[in-house]
C-alpha positions as CSV (number, residue, x, y, z in Angstrom):
1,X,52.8,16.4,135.3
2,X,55.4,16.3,133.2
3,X,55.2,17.7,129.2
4,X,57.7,17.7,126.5
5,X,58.9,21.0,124.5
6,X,61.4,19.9,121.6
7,X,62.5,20.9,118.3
8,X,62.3,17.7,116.5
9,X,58.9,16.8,114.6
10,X,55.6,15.1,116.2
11,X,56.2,11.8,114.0
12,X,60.1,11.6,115.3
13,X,59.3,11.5,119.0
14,X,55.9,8.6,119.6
15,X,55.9,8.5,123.3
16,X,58.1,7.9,126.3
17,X,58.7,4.9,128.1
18,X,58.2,5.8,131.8
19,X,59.7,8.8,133.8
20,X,63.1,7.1,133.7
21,X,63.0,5.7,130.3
22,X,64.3,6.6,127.2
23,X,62.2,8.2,124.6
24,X,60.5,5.2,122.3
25,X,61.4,6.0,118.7
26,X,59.2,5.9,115.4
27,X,60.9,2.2,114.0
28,X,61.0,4.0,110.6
29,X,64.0,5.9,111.9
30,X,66.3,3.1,111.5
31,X,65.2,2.9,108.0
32,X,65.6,6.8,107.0
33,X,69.2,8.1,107.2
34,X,67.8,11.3,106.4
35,X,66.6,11.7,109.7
36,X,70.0,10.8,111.7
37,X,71.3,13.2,114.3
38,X,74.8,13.3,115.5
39,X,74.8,12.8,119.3
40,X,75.6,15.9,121.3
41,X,75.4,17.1,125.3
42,X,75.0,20.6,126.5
43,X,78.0,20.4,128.8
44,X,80.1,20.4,125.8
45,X,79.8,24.1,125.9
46,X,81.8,23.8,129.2
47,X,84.1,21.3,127.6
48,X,84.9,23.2,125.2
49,X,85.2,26.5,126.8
50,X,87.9,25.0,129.5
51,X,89.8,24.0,126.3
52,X,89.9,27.7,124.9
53,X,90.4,29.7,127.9
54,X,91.5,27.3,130.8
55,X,92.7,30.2,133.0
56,X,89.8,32.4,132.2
57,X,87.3,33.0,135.4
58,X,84.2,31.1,134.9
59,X,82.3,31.7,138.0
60,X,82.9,34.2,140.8
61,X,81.2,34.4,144.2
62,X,82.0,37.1,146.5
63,X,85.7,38.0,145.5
64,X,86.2,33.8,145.0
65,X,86.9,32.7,141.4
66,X,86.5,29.7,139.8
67,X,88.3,29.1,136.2
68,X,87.2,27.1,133.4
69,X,89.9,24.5,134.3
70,X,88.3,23.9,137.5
71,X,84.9,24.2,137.1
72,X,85.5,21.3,133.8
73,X,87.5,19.2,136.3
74,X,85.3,19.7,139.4
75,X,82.4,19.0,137.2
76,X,83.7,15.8,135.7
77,X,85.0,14.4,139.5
78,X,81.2,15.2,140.6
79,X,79.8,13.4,137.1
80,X,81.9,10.3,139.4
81,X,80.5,11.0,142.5
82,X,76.8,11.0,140.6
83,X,77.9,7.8,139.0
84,X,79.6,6.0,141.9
85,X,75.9,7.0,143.4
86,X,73.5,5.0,141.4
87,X,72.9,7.5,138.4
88,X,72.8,6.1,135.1
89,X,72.2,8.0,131.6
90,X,68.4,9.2,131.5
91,X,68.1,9.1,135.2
92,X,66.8,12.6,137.2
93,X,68.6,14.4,139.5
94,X,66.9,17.6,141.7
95,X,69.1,20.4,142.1
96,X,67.9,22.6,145.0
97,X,70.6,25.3,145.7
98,X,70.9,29.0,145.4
99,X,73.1,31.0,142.9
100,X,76.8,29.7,144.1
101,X,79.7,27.8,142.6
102,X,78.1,24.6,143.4
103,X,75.1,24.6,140.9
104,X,76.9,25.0,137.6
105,X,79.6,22.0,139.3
106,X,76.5,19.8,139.3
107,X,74.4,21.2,136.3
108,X,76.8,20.3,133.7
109,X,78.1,17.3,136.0
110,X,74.8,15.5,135.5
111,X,74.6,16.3,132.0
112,X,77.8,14.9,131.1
113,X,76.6,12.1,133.5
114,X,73.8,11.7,130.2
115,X,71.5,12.3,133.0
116,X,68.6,15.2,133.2
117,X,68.4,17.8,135.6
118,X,65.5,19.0,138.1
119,X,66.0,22.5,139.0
120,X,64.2,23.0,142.3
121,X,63.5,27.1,144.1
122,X,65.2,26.5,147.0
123,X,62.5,28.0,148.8
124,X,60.3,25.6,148.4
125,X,58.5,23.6,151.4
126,X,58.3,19.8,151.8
127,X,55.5,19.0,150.4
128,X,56.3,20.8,147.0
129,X,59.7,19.8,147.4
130,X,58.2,15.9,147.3
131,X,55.8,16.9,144.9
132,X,58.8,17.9,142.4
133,X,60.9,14.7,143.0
134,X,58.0,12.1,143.0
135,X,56.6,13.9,139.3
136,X,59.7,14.1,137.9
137,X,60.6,10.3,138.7
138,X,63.9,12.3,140.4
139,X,66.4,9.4,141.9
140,X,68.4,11.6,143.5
141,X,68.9,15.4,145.2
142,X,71.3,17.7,145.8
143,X,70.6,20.4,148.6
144,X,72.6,23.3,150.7
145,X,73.0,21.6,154.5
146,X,70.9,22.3,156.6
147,X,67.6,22.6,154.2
148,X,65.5,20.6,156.6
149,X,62.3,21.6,154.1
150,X,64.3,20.1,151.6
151,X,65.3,16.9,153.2
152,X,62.0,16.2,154.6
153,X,60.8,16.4,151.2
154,X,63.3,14.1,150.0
155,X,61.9,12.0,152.6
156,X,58.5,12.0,151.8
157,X,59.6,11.1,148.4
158,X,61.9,8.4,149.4
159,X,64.8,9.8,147.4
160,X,68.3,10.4,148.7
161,X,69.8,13.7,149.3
162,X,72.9,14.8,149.5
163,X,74.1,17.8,151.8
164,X,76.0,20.5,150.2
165,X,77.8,22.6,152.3
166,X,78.2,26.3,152.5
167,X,82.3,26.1,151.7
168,X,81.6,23.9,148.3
169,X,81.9,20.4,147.1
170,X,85.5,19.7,148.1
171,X,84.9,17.1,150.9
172,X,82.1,15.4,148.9
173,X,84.4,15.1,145.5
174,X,87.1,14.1,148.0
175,X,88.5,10.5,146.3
176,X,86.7,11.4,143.1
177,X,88.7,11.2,140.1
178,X,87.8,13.1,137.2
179,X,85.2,11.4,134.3
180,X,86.4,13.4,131.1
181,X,83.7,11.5,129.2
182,X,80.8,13.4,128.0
183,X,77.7,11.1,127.6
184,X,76.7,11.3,124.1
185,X,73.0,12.1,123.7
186,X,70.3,12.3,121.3
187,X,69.8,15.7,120.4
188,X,66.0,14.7,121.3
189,X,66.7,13.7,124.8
190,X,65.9,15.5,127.9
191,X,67.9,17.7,129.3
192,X,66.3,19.4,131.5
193,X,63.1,19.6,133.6
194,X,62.2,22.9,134.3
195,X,58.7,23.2,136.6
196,X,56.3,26.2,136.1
197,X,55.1,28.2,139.1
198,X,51.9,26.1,140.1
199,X,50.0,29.5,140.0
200,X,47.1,28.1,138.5
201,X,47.1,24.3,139.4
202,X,50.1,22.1,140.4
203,X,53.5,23.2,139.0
204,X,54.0,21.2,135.7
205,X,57.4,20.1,134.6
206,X,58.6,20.9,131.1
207,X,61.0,19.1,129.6
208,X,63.7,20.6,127.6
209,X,66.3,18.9,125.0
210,X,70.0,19.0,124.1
211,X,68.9,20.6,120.5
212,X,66.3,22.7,121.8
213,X,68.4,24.4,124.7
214,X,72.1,24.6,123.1
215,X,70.1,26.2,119.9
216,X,68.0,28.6,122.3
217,X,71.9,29.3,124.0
218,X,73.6,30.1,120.6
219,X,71.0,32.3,119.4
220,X,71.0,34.3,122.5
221,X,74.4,34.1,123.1
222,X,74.8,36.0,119.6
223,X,71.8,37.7,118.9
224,X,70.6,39.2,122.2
225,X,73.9,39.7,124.1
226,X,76.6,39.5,121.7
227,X,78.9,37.9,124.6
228,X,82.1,37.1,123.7
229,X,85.3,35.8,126.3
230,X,86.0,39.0,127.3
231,X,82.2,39.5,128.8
232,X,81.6,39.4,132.8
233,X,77.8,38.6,133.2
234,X,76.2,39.4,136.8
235,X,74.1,36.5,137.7
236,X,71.3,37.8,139.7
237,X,68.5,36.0,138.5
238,X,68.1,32.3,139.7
239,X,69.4,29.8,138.2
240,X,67.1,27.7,138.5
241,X,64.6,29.3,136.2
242,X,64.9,29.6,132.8
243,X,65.9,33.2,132.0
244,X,69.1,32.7,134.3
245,X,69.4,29.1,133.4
246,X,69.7,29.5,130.0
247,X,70.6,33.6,129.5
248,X,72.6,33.9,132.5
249,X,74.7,30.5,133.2
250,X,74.6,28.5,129.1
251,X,75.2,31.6,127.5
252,X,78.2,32.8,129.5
253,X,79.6,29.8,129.7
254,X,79.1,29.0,125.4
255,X,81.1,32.0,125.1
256,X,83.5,31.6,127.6
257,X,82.7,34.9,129.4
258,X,82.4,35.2,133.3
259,X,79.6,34.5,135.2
260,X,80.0,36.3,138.7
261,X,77.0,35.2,141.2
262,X,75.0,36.9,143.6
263,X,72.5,34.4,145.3
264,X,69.3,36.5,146.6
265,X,69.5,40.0,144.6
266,X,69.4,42.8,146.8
267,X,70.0,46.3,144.4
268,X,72.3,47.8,146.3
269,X,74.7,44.9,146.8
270,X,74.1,44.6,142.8
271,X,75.5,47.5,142.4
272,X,79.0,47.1,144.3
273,X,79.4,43.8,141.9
274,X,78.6,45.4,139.2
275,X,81.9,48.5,139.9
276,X,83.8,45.7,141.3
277,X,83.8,42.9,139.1
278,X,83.2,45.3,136.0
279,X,79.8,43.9,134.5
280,X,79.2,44.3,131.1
281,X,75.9,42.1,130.8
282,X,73.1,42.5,133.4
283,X,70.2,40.6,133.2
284,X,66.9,41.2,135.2
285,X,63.1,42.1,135.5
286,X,61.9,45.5,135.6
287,X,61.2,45.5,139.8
288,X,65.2,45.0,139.3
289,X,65.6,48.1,137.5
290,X,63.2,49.9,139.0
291,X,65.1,49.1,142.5
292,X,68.0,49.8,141.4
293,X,67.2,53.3,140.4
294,X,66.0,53.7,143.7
295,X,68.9,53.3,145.8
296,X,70.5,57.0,144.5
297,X,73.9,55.4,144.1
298,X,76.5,57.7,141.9
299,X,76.0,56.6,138.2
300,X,79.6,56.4,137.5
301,X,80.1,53.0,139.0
302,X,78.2,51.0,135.7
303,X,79.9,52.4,133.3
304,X,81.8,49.4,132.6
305,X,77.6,47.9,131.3
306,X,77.4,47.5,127.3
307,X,74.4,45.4,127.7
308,X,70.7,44.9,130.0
309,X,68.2,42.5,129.1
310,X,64.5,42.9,130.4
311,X,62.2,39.8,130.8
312,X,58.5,39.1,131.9
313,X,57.3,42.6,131.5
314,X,58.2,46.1,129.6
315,X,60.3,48.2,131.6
316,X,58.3,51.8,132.1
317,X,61.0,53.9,131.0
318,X,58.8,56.9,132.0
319,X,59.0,56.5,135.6
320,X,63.1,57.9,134.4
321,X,62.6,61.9,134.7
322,X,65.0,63.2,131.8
323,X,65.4,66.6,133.4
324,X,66.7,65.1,136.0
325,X,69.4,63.0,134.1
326,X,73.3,64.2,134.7
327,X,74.7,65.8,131.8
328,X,77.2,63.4,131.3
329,X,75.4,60.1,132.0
330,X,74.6,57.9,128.7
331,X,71.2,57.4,127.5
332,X,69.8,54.5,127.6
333,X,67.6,52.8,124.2
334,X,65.0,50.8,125.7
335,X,63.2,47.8,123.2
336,X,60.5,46.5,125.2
337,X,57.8,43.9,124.4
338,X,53.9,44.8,125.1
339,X,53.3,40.6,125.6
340,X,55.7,37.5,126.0
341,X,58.5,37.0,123.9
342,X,60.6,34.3,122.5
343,X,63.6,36.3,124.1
344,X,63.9,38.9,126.8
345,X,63.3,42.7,125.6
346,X,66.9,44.0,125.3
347,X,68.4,47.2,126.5
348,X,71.8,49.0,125.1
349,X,73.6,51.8,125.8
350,X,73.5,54.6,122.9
351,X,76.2,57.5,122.9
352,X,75.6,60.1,125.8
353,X,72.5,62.7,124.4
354,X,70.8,65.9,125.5
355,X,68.1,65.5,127.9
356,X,65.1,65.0,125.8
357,X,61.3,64.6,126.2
358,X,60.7,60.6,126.3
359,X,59.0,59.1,122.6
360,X,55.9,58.3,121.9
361,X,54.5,55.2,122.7
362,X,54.6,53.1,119.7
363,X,50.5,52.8,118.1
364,X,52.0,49.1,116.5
365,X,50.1,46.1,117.0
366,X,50.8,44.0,120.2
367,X,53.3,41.6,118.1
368,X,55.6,44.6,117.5
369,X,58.4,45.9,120.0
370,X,58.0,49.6,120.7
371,X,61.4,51.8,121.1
372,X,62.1,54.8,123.3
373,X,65.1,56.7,124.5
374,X,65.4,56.7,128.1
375,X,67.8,58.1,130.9
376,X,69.5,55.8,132.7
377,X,69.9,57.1,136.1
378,X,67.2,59.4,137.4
379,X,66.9,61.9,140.7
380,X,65.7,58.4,143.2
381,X,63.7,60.9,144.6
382,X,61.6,61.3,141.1
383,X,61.9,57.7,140.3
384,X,58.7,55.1,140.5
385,X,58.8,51.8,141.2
386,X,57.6,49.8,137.9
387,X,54.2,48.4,139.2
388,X,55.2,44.4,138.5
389,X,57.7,42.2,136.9
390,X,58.1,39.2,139.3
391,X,59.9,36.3,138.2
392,X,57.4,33.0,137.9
């Protein structure tokens, strides 16, 4: 089932007409200039950041770099593969892949095809993975070779798929020449179609605009994270879900900053990325944290961090023993969110401080963030594991 989440008023949008239509628009539009939009596509933010920066590193994977020139150019000769395949402007296309080069190449390759894309876990089984193309009216699928769940789904659904392998797109955009052209589209058309969990019924697909995700990218982008060209960003989180989606992968690439990959998190390998590739944004869920502060690794390593971001559930900053916290290791200010918020609960670094007896917990209201001063690294053998914070 598939339901809409936009920006634009109930009397602009009336309907849709089918899964692979365009959306049917209130005649009274042609009539109102008042309510013209300029036409716009999220992959402009790639566009534009491959103009600014070309030789800046855009995505890295395991000590491999990808610049801005190559993922704009790789992107565009895959918007002509999608193209030379059948996909037409408001068509879906399933994306089933991990976090590695490949899924940003074909993220912003079917938007600038004007088309919409399915993210897809890609540990889901056949008959989900059916489920999610037959729903979202999906005429096509991209999936790692070898995903025999995944193909047998496609199967069931009678929808091609094509086989990424585990060295990149090279051989399929073989004889591809690059499409420059962005697909100009209605700040009120899909984007993307992001499915929930299914924890409580069948997984329902929401469907996400241009205006509603390059706003929600902007915002975050400057408000949350303050990333600027200069940023590395650890993607941990998976893309396919909307906190890495959109906080991790748009919101590196608006600003131009670098987005280096790890596909299935494991803490301690987290932590080498984070020395090695000199993270200064991490985003994650408290079991992330609390993980992490498990493994005892020396401290010094992260000091390159000016930025965490905490989704799903409040980190408990008093599992962190502050007796226990090295003398010259930086506190940590934690704002953390009692219930679900518009945007993550953030974390910065403050100046380093004395060991000091954790605040209060805050007596506001639910709606209100509560603050406390935390330290950062604490004796593993001291620490507790937060209790949940699973992604959906």
């Amino acid at each position: 089932m598939v339901s809409r989440n936009t920006t634009e008023t109930t009397d602009r949008l009336v309907g849709c007409a089918g899964l692979r239509g365009q959306p049917l628009r209130d005649p009274e539009d042609r009539r109102s200039p008042r309510r013209a939009h300029p036409r716009t596509n999220l992959a402009a933010f790639l566009v534009n950041s491959a103009e600014r920066r070309p030789d800046r590193p855009a995505v890295v994977l395991d000590g491999a770099t990808t610049s801005y020139a190559e993922l704009d150019r790789a992107s565009a000769r895959a918007a002509a593969l999608l193209r030379a395949s059948g996909v037409r402007p408001g068509d879906r296309v399933g994306l089933l892949l991990p976090n590695v080069p490949a899924f940003p190449v074909l993220y912003y390759a079917v938007l600038r095809a004007g088309a919409v894309v399915v993210p897809m876990n890609p540990l889901l089984k056949e008959r989900e993975v059916a489920y999610h193309l037959d729903d979202s009216g999906s005429c096509l699928l991209f999936a790692p070779l070898g995903a025999e769940e995944a193909l047998r789904g496609a199967v069931a659904a009678e929808v091609p798929c094509i086989a990424v392998p585990d060295r990149g797109l090279d051989d399929l955009l073989a004889g591809h020449h690059p499409e420059p052209e962005l697909i100009a589209r209605d700040p009120a058309d899909t984007a993307v179609i992001l499915y929930t969990s299914g924890t409580t019924g069948r997984p329902k697909g929401a469907e996400l605009t241009h205006d509603n995700l390059i706003r929600n990218t902007e915002i975050t982008r400057t408000t949350l994270l303050g990333l600027t060209e200069d940023d590395v960003v650890l993607g941990a989180l998976p893309l396919f879900h909307a906190f890495g989606q959109v906080v991790g992968l748009n919101c590196a690439v608006a600003a131009g900053a670098c987005l280096t990959l790890l596909p299935r998190f494991d803490p301690a390998r987290a932590l080498e990325i984070i020395e090695r590739d000199r993270v200064t944004a991490f985003l994650g869920v408290p079991t992330m944290y609390g993980t992490m502060l498990l493994t005892g690794r020396d401290p010094g390593g992260t000091a390159s961090l000016r930025v965490c971001v905490s989704g799903v559930l409040r980190c408990r900053w008093r599992s962190c023993t502050p007796s226990k916290r090295p003398s010259a290791a930086p506190s940590w200010k934690a704002t953390a969110c009692p219930k679900p918020h518009p945007s993550p609960a953030s974390t910065t670094r403050t100046a380093p401080a004395d060991p000091a007896p954790s605040a209060p917990r805050s007596s506001a209201s639910s709606s209100a963030c509560s603050t406390r001063t935390a330290p950062r690294w604490p004796t593993a053998g001291r620490a507790r594991s937060p209790s949940a914070g699973t992604t959906s």
